[in-house]
C-alpha positions in Angstrom: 29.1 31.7 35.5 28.8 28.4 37.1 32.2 27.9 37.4 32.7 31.3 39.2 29.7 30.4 41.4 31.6 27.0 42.2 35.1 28.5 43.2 33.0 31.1 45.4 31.3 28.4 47.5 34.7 26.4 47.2 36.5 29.5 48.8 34.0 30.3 51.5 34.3 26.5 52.6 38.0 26.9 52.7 37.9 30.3 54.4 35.8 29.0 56.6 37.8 26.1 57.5 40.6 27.9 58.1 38.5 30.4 60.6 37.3 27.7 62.5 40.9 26.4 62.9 42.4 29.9 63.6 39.3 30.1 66.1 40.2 26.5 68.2 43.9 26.9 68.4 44.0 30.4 70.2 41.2 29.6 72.5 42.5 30.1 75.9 43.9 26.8 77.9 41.2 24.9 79.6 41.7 25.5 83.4 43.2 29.1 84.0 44.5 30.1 86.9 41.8 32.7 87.5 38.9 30.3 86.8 40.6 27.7 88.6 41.1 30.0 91.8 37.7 31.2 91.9 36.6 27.9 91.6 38.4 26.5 94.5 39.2 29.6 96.8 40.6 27.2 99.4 42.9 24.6 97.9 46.4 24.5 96.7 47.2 25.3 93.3 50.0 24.6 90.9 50.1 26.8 88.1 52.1 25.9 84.5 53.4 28.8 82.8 54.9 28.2 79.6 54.9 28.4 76.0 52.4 26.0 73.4 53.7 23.0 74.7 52.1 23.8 77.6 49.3 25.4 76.2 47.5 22.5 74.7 45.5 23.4 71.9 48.0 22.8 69.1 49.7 19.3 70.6 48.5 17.3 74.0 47.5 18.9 76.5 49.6 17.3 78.8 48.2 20.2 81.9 44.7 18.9 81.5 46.4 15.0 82.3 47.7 16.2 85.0 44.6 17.5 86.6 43.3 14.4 86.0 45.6 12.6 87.5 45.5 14.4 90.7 43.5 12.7 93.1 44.2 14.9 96.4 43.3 18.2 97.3 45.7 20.0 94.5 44.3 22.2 91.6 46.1 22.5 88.3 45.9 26.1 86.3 47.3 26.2 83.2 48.9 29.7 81.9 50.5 28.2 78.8 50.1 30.7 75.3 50.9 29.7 72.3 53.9 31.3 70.7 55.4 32.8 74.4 59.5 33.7 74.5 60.6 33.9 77.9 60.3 37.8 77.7 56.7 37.5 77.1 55.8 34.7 79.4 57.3 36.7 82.8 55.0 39.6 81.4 52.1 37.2 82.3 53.9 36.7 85.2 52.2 39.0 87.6 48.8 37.6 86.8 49.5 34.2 87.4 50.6 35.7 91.0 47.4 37.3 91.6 46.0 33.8 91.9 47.7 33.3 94.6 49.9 29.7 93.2 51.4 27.4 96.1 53.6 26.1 93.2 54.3 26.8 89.9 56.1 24.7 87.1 57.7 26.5 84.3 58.0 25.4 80.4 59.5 27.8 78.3 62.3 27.9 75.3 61.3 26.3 72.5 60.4 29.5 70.8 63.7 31.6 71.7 65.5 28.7 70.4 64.0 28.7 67.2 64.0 32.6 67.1 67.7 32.3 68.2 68.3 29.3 64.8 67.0 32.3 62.3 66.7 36.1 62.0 63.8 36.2 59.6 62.0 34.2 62.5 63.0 36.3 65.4 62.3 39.6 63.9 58.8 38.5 63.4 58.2 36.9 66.6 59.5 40.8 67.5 56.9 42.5 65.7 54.0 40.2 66.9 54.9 40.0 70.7 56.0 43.9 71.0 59.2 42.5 72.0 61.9 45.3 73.4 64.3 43.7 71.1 65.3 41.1 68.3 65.2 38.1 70.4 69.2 36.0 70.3 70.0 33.2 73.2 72.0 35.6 74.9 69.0 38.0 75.7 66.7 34.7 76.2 69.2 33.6 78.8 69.1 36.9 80.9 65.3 36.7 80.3 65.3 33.5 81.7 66.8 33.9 85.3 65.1 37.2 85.7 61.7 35.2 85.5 62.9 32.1 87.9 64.2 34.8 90.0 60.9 36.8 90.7 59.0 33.5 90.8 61.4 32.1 93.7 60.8 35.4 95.5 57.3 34.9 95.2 56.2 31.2 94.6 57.1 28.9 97.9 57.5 25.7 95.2 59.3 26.5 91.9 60.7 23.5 89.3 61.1 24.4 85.9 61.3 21.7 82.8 64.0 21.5 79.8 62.4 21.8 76.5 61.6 18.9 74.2 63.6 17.7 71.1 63.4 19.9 68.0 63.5 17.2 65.5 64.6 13.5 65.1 68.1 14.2 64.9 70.5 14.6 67.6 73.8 16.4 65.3 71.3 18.9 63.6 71.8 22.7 64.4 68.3 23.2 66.0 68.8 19.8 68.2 73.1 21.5 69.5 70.5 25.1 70.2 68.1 22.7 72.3 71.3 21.2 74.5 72.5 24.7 74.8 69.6 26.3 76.3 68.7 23.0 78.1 72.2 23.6 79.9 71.4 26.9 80.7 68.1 26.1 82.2 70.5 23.8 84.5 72.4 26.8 85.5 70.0 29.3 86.1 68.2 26.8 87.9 70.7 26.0 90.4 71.6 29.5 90.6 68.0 30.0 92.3 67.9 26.3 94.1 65.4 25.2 91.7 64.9 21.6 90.6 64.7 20.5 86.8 62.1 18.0 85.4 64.3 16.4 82.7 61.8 16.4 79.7 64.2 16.6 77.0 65.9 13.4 78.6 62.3 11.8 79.2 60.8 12.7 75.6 64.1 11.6 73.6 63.3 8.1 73.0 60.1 8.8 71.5 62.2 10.5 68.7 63.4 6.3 67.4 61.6 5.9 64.3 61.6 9.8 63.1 62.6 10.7 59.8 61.5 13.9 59.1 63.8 16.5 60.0 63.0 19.9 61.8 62.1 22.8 59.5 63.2 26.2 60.6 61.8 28.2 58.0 58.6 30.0 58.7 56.8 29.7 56.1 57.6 25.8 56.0 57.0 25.9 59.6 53.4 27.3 59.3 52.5 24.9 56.7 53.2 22.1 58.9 51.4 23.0 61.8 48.7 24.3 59.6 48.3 20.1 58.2 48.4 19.0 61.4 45.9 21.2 63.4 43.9 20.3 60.5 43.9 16.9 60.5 43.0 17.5 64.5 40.0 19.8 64.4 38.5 18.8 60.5 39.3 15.3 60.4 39.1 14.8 64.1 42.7 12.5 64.5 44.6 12.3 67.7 47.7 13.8 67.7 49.6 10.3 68.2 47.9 9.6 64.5 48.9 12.8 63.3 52.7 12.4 64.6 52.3 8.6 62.8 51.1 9.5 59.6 54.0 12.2 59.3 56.9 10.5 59.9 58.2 13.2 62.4 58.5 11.3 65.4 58.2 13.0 68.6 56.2 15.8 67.3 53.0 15.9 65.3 54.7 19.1 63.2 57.8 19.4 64.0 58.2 21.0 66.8 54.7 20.1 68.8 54.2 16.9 71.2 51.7 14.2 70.6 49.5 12.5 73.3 52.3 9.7 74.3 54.4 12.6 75.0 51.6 13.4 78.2 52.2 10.3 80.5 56.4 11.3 80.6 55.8 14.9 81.3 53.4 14.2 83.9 55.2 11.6 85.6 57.7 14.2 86.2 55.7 16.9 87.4 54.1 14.0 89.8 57.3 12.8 91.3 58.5 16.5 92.2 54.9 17.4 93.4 55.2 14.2 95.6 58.2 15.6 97.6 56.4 19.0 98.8 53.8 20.1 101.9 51.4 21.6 100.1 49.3 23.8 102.0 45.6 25.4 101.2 46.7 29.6 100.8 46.5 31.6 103.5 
């Protein structure tokens, strides 16, 4: 009886664990673009659309450092969602327009990428984003210049960022996928006139040291972000800890960025924002 007693209160601890880290990491970003707008009717705004890396609840929240960093009249809303295709983000497309963005910055890719590396994975990102189809690059890629397309057409500044390094190793499958899409980005981007921040170029050398390879799998893939989102919200580690005690390098899982990953990434966005006339909205 005791024992059963025991595994009960040892399961409702876990459970509840587990709840409380479910609960953190899809809490929205801090800063969206509606808040933000509401907030500060009259300045300029520069919205981030993206994916988790942009996001910010289950790696740095790189956004947040830049709204810190801004010392001028500039807002910063962040429209990042964990687990966003490019498909899904321009479907939260016409909200981010409704808050009426002088700029916009867009991360996206990671996640057609890896949906692109496996079947099994893209089905299921299918079934849980309602996609139209299976996700492959080919689809992604169309995706992709319809979204910088509308966003040109309605955006006055527009730069969108190459996606980060999936792994330590620059020959493996997933890391070819990442140049691939990376040089489509290129493409598409000067197709519209739009300027690429180089992240993959300015995250790279924080890969030296790695040794842990990429896992595709998704199961394997949950597990690791699972360890490392605990270590975050239960144990209360930074994310450069996290990435240190792991071995993986650039990432704290695998695929998401640690806090010295911030400074780069925001250095970029800074020098483009640098080079525009930002102007309150009308």
């Amino acid at each position: 009886m005791l024992f059963l007693i025991v595994l009960g209160v040892l399961s409702s601890i876990v459970g509840g664990a587990f709840a409380y880290i479910g609960y953190k990491i899809e809490q929205p970003p801090v800063g969206p673009p509606h808040a933000v707008r509401r907030a500060h009717p009259d300045r300029p705004m520069l919205i981030v659309l993206g994916d988790s890396h942009a996001h910010g609840r289950v790696g740095t929240d790189w956004v947040g450092r830049l709204r810190g960093a801004e010392a001028n009249s500039l807002v910063v809303g962040n429209a990042g969602h964990n687990g966003d295709v490019t498909w899904t983000a321009a479907q939260r497309l016409p909200a981010c327009l409704e808050a009426r963005p002088d700029a916009m910055v867009l991360m996206i890719g990671s996640n057609d990428v890896m949906a692109a590396d496996l079947p099994a994975r893209a089905a299921i990102y299918m079934r849980q984003q309602k996609l139209p189809q299976i996700p492959n690059m080919t689809w992604s890629e169309g995706q992709l210049n319809a979204l910088l397309r509308e966003m040109t057409r309605s955006v006055r500044h527009v730069a969108v960022c190459t996606i980060p390094p999936l792994g330590p190793e620059p020959d493996a499958p997933i890391e070819v996928a990442v140049r691939a899409w990376n040089e489509h980005v290129r493409k598409v981007a000067s197709k519209h006139q739009v300027p690429v921040l180089d992240v993959h170029a300015a995250l790279n050398p924080l890969n030296e040291g790695g040794h842990r390879p990429y896992v595709g799998a998704w199961s394997a893939t949950l597990r690791e972000i699972s360890g490392a989102v605990a270590q975050r919200y239960l144990l209360g580690r930074s994310w450069d800890a996290i990435a240190d005690r792991r071995g993986f390098g650039l990432t704290t899982d695998g695929i998401h960025l640690p806090d010295r990953a911030a400074p780069p990434i925001v250095g970029l966005v800074q020098e483009w924002l640098s080079t525009l006339d930002l102007q309150p909205p009308d």
